[in-house]
N, C-alpha and C positions, 0 to 999 in steps of 0.2 A: 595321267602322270604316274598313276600308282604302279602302271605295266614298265615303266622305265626306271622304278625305284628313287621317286621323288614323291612327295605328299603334298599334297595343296594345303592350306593353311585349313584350319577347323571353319567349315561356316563355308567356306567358298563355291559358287555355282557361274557356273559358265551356263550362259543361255544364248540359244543364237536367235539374232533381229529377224521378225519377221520379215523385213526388206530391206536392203541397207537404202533404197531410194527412199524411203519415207527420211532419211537424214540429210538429204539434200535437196529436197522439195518446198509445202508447203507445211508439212509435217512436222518441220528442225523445232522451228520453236517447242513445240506442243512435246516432241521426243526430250529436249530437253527440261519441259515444266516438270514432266517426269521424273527422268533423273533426279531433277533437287527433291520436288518431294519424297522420294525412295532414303534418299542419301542423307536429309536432314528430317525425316519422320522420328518421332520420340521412338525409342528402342535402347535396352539394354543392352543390344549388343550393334557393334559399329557397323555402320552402312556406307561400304565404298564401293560404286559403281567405276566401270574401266571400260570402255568403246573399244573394240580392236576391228579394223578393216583390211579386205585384203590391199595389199603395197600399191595395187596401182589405182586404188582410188586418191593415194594421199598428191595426184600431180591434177585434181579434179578442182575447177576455177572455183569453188564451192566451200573447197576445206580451211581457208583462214573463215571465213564467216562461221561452219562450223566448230572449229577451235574457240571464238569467241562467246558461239553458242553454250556450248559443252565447259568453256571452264579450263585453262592452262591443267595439262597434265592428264586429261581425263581422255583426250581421244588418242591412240593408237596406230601404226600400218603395219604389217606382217613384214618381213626384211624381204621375202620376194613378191613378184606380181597377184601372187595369191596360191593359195594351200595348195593344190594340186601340181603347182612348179616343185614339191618338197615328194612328189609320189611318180617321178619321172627314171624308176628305175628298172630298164630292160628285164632285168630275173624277176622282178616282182610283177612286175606287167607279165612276161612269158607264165609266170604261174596262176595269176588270176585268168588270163584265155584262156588257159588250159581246162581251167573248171566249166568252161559255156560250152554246149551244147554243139554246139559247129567244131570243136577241138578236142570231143571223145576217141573220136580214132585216128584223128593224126595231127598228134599236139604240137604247137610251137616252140620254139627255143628263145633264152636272152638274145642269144645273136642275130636272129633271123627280128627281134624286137629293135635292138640294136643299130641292125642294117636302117629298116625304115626310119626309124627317128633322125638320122645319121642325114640319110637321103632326100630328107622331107621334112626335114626342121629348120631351113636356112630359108625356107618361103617367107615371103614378107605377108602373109596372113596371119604367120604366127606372130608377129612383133617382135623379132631377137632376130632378123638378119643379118645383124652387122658382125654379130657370134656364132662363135665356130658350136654346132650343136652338142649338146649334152657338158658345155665346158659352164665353169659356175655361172661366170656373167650370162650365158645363155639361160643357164638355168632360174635364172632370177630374174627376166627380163620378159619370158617364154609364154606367150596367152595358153598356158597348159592344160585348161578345161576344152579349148578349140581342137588343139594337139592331140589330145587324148581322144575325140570325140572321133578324129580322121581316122587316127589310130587302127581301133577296134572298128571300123568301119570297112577301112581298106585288108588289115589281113582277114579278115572271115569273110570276105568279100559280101559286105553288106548286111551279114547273116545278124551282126551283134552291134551293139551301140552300148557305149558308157553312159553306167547308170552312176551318178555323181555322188549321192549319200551313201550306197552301201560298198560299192566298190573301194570307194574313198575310206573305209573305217577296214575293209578286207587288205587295202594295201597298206596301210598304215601300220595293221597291225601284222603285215608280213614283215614288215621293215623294224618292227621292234625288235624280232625276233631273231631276225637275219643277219640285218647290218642296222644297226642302233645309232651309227654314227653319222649317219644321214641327214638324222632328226634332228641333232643336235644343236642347230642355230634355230628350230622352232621350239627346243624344249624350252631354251636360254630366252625367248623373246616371251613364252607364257609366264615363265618362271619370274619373271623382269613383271611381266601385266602384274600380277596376284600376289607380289610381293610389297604394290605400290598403294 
């Protein structure tokens, strides 16, 4: 947050779940015994936990029982299918291929990133057929981790595959840089988590 010129409050820590399946298994209970003791342990300074999952867990037959688990207010969904639908940006994608190994001597362009997504985004493996690709609804609808995976597949022809954690923090942090404005409905839905 601090790269977009916003502060997290003093104290705050974003930790990611080791599985978000252990929240919807046999585990919820026991996730949740947690939380209350984290949340109501004696401590001089206050303890609010906050669940955020990607958006399309929240159509999952699971999450009223979860809600009920967790406590009105405490669980979360990202406003799209999940983080990597917010990293679907041709110039940022053309500049991260650029860096691999298969695209030192004859690198890609947005448009040629573009073209693909354009041509290959209206498959119904991605889940956003019904949308016209790279349009918001699509972008918010879009299984972007699948997308991205065909992606870098198909133009190096096989040679690269997306790697999810670092690429994911490489494009991110092109986009801060770039175009900030992107971001903008994830900075509002953290800022919305950690202010609550």
């Amino acid at each position: 947050m601090t790269a977009i010129g916003r502060q997290l409050p003093v104290g705050t820590i974003i930790a990611q779940l080791r599985s978000t399946g252990d929240l919807e298994g046999k585990h919820a209970q026991a996730c949740a015994d947690i939380y209350r003791n984290l949340s109501s342990a004696g401590s001089i300074l206050p303890v609010n936990i906050t669940i955020s999952l990607d958006g399309d867990k929240k159509s999952n037959s699971k999450v009223d029982k979860l809600k009920t688990v967790f406590g009105e207010g405490k669980l979360h969904f990202l406003p799209r299918r999940m983080y990597e639908c917010y990293l679907l940006h041709p110039s940022a994608l053309a500049e991260l291929l650029n860096t691999l190994p298969t695209f030192s001597g004859v690198p890609t362009n947005g448009e040629h990133v573009e073209t693909w997504i354009r041509a290959e985004g209206h498959q119904a493996k991605y889940g956003a057929s019904v949308f016209t690709p790279l349009s918001p609804e699509w972008l918010a609808h879009v299984d972007a981790a699948r997308l991205l995976d065909d992606l870098f597949q198909s133009i190096s022809s096989s040679k690269e595959i997306y790697r999810k954690i670092p690429y994911s923090a490489l494009l991110t942090q092109w986009l801060i840089e770039n175009y900030i404005d992107s971001l903008n409905e994830v900075v509002d839905y953290v800022s919305a988590l950690v202010s609550t």
